[in-house]
N, C-alpha and C positions, 0 to 999 in steps of 0.2 A: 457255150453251155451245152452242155452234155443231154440227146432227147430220150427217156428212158422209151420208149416206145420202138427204138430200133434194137433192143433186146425183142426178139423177136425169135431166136432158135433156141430150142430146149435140147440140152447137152448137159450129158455125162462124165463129171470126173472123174478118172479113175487113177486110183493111187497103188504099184506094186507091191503086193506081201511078200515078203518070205516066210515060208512056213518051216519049222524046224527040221533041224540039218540033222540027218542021221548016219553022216561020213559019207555020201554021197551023193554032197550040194545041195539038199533040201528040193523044194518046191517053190517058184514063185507065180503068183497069180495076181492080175490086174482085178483090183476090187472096188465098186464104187464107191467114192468118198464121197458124191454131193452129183444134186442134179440142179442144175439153173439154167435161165434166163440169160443167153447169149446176141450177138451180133455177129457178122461176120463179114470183115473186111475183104477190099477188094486184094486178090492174091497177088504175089508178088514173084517174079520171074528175072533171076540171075545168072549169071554165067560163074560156072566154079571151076575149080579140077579138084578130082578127087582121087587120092594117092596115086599120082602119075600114072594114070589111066588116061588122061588128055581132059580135052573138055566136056562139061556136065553141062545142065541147068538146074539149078536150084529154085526151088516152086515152094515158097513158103506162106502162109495162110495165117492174118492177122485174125485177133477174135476180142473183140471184147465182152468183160464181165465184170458185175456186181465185184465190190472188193473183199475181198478172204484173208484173211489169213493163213489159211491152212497149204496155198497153192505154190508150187513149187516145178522148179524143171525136173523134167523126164518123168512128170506127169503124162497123162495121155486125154483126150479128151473123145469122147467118143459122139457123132450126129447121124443117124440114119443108116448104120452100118460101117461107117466109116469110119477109122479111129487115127489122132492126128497126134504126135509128141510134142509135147511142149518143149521150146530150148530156149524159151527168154521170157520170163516176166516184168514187164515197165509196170513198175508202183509210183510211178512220180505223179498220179493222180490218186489222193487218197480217196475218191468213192466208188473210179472205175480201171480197172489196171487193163493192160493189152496185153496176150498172150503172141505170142509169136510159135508158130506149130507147123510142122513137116507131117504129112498125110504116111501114115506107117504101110508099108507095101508087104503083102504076107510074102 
């Protein structure tokens, strides 16, 4: 059973616009879609490669949150300055889904 009391991080969704295209790709801008009530799992640390570059690590950052409908990959989620993409959403819980997020590096 699920303890709502470990939503405990307040976070930022942010959903990309595109703004209209005037033959020179338009504008896109990360806009926020919703602020809630988060968790935040413990992060997870892999070994990849990445286009025949050799080895990586991949450092990926579970989160849980209240269930949406509106939520989707290559969302971004944004906590304290920090803003993490979304690339998996698990709905196999309908009241709390887990996001699966890679911290976006400027």
């Amino acid at each position: 059973m699920f303890n709502p009391a470990k939503l405990n991080k307040r976070v930022t969704l942010l959903q990309l616009t595109r703004g209209e295209d005037d033959g020179f790709g338009g504008t896109t801008t990360w806009t926020a879609a919703a602020t809630v009530w988060c968790e935040f799992l413990k992060a997870r640390v892999s070994p990849s490669i990445i286009a025949d570059d050799g080895a990586a690590i991949l450092i990926t950052q579970g989160m849980r949150v209240r269930a949406r409908s509106d939520i989707e990959k290559g969302w971004r989620v944004e906590y304290k300055g920090h803003q993490y993409e979304v690339y998996d959403v698990d709905r196999s819980d309908s009241e709390i889904y887990v996001l699966t997020t890679q911290e976006v590096r400027a």
